[in-house]
C-alpha beads as a LAMMPS data file, in Angstrom:
LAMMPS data file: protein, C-alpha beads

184 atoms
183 bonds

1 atom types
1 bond types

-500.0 500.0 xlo xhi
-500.0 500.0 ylo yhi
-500.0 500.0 zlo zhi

Masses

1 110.0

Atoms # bond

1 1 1 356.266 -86.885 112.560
2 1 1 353.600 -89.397 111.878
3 1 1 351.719 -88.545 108.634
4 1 1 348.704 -89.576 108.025
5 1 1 346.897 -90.130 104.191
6 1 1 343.960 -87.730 103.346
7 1 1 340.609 -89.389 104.176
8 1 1 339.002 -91.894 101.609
9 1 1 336.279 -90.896 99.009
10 1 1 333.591 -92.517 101.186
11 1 1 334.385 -90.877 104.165
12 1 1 334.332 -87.584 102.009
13 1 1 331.227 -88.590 100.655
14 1 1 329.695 -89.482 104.300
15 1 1 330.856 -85.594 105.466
16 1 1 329.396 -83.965 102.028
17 1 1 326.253 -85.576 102.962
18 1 1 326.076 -83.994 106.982
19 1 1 327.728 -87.375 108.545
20 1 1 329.318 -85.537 112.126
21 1 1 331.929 -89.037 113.112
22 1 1 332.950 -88.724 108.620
23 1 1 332.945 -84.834 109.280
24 1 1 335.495 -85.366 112.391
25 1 1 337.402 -87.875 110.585
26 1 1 337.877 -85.776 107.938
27 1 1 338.942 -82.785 109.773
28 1 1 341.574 -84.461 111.527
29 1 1 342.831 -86.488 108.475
30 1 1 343.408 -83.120 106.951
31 1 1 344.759 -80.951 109.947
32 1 1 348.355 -82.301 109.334
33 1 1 348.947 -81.540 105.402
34 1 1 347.169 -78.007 105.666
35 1 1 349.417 -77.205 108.643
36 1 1 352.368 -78.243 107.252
37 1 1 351.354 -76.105 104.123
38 1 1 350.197 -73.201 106.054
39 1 1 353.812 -73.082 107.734
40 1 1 355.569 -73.557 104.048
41 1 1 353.807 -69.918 103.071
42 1 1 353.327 -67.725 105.396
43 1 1 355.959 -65.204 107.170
44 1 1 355.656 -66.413 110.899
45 1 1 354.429 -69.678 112.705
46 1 1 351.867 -67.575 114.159
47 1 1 350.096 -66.498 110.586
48 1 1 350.365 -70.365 109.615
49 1 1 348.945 -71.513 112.750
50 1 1 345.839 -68.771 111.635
51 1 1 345.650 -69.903 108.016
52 1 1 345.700 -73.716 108.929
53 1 1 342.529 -73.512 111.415
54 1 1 341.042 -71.065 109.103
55 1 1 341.198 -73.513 106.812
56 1 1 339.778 -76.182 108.764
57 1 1 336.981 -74.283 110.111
58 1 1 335.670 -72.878 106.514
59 1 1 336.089 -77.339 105.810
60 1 1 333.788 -77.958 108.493
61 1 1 331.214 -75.466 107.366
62 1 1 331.017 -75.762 103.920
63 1 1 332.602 -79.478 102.698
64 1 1 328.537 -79.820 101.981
65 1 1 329.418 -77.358 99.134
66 1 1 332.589 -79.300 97.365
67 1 1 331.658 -80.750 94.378
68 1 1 334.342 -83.654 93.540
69 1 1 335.784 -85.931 96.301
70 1 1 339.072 -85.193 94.274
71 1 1 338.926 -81.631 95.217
72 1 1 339.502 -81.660 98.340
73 1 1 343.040 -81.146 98.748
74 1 1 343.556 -78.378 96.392
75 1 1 340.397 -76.721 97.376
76 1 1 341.891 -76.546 100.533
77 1 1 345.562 -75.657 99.563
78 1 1 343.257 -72.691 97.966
79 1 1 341.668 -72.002 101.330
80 1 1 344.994 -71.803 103.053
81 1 1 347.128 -69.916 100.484
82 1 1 344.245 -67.281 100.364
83 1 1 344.840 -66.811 104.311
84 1 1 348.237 -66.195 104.137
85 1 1 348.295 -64.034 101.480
86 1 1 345.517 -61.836 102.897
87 1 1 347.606 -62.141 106.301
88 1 1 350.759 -59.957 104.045
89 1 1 348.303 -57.633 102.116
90 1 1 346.906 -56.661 105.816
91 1 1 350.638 -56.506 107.562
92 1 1 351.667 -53.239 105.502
93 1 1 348.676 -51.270 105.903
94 1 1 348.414 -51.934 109.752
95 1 1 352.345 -51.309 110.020
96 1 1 351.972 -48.045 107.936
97 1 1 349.231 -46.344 110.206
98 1 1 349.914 -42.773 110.844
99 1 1 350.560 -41.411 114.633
100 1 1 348.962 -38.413 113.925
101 1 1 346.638 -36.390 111.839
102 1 1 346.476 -37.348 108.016
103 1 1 347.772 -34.332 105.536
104 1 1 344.775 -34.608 102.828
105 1 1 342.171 -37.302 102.093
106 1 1 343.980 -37.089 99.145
107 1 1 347.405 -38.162 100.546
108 1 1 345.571 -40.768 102.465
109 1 1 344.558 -42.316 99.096
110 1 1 347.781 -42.234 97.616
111 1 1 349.383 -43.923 100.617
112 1 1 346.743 -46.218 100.753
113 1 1 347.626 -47.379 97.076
114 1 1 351.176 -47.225 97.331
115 1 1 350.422 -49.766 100.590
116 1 1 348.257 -51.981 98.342
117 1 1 351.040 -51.723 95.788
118 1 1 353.759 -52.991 97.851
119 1 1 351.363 -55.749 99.051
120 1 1 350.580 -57.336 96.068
121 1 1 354.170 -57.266 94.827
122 1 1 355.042 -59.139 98.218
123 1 1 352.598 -61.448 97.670
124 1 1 353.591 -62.055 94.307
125 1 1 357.136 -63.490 95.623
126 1 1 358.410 -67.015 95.225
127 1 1 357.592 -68.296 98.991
128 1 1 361.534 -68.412 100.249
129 1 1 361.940 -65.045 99.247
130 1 1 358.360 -63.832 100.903
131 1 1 359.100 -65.083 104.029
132 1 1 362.131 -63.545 104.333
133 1 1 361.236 -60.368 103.089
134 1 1 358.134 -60.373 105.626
135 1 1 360.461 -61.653 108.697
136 1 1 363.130 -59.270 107.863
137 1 1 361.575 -55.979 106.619
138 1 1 358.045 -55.896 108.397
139 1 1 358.471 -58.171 111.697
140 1 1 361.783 -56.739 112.263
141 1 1 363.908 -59.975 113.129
142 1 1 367.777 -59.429 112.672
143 1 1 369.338 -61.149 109.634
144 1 1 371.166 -63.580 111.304
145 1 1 367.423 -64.777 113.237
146 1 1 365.973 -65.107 110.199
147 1 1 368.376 -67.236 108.619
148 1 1 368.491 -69.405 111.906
149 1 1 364.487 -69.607 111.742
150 1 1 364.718 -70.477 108.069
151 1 1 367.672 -73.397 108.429
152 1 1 369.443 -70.965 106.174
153 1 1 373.114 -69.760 106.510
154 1 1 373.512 -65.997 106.654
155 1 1 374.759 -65.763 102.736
156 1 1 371.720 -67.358 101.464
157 1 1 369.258 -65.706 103.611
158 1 1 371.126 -62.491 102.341
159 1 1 370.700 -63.435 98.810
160 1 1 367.058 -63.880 98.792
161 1 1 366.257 -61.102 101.110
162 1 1 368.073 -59.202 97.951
163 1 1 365.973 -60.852 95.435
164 1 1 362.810 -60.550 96.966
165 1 1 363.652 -56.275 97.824
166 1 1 364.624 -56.017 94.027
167 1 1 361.520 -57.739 92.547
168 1 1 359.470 -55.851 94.976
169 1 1 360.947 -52.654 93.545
170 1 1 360.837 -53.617 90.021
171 1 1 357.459 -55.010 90.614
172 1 1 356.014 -51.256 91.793
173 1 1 358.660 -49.179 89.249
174 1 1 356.774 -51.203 86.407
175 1 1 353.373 -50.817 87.498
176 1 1 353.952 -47.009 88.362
177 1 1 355.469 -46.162 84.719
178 1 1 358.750 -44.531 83.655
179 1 1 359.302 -41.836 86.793
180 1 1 360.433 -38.216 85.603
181 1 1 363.141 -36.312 88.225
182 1 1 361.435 -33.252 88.855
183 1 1 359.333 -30.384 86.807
184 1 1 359.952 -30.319 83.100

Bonds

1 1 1 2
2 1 2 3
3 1 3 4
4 1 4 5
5 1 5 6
6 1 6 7
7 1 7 8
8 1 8 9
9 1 9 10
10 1 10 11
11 1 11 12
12 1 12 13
13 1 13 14
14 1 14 15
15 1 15 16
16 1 16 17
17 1 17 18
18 1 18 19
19 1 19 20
20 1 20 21
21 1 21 22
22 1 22 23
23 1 23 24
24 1 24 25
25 1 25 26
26 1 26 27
27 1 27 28
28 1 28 29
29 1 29 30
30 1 30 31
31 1 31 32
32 1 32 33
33 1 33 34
34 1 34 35
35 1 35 36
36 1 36 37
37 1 37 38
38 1 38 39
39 1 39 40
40 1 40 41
41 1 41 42
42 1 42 43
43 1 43 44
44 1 44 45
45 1 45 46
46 1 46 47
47 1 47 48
48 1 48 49
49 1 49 50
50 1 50 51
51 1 51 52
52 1 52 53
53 1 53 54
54 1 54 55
55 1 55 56
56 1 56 57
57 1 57 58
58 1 58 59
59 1 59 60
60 1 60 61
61 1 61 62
62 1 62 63
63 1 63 64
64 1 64 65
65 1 65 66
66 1 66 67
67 1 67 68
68 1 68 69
69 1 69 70
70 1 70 71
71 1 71 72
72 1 72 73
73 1 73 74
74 1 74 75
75 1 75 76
76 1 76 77
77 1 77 78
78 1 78 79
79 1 79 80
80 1 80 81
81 1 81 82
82 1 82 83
83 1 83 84
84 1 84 85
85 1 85 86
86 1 86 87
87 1 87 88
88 1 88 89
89 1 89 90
90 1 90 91
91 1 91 92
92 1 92 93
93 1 93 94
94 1 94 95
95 1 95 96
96 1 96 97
97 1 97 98
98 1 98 99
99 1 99 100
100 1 100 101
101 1 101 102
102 1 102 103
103 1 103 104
104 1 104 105
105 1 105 106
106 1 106 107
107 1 107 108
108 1 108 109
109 1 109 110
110 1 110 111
111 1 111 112
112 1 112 113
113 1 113 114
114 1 114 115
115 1 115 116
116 1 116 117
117 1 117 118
118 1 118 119
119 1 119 120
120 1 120 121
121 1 121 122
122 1 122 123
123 1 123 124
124 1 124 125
125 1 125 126
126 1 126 127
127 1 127 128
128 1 128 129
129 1 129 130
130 1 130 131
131 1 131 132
132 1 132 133
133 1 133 134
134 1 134 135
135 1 135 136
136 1 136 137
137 1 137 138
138 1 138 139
139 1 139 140
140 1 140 141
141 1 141 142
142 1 142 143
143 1 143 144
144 1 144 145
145 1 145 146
146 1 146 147
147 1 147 148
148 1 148 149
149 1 149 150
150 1 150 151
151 1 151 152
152 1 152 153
153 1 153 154
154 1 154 155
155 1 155 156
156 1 156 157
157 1 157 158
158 1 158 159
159 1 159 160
160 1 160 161
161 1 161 162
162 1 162 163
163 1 163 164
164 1 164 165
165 1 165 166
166 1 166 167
167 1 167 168
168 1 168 169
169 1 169 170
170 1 170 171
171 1 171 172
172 1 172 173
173 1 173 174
174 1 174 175
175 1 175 176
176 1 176 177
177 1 177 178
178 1 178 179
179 1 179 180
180 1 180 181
181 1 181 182
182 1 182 183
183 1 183 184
């Protein structure tokens, strides 16, 4: 894969200022690094793909708006993490919808919670252990797919698909608070 180096300080300059050719440059100087980093976080290829041009588009609108030439790449590693983690805070609650009627506003809001619970723990995962968390437990692929998809062997993949389910739990156990078994 050819590579190409970010864009130089005048042509970030000449895009800050309006400049449409320094605005293109730009753009496409960038477009490999964020997609590359876009694929290194989020759960599937598609997500990435999402985060990536998100990215770029929310460049092309507001690079009038960075501050620093210097910026630029980690405002945009910002821009693209952002993505990907709202991408796994929105998978649960879509996956979690109920078929049919809801018991209780009440219950609705307690689901709702536990959902944004789970998320944020998720999110909170060291990226090898998110993705195959997300693959695995909400997209459904078979162990040995992920691992395949990953360039893992089936051992490893195992291994961090245990980590990630155990810091998950311990995650929500230790925001809920010491659970009691039953009436006392």
């Amino acid at each position: 894969m050819v590579e190409t180096d970010w864009p130089s300080a005048a042509v970030i300059d000449a895009a800050r200022c309006g400049d449409p050719d320094s605005l293109d440059a730009l753009v496409a100087g960038a477009h490999p690094r964020v997609r590359r980093f876009a694929h290194s976080l989020c759960a599937s290829p598609e997500d990435a793909e999402d985060a990536a041009q998100e990215a770029l588009i929310i460049l092309y609108r507001r690079i009038g708006m960075l501050r620093a030439t210097g910026a630029l790449a980690s405002w945009l590693f910002r821009i693209v993490r952002h993505e990907c983690l709202r991408r796994i805070r929105v998978l649960p609650a879509a996956a979690e919808l109920p078929a049919g009627p809801v018991d209780s506003a009440e219950q609705e809001a307690l689901r709702r919670l536990d959902t944004a619970r789970v998320g944020a723990a998720i999110a909170a995962l060291p990226d090898d252990q998110r993705r195959v968390l997300i693959m695995r437990d909400l997209q459904g692929w078979s162990g040995p797919a992920v691992a395949e998809a990953l360039g893992l062997s089936t051992a490893a993949m195992k291994s961090r698909l245990h980590r990630a389910r155990a810091a998950v739990r311990a995650s929500v156990r230790a925001e809920l608070g010491p659970v009691r078994s039953g009436p006392r």
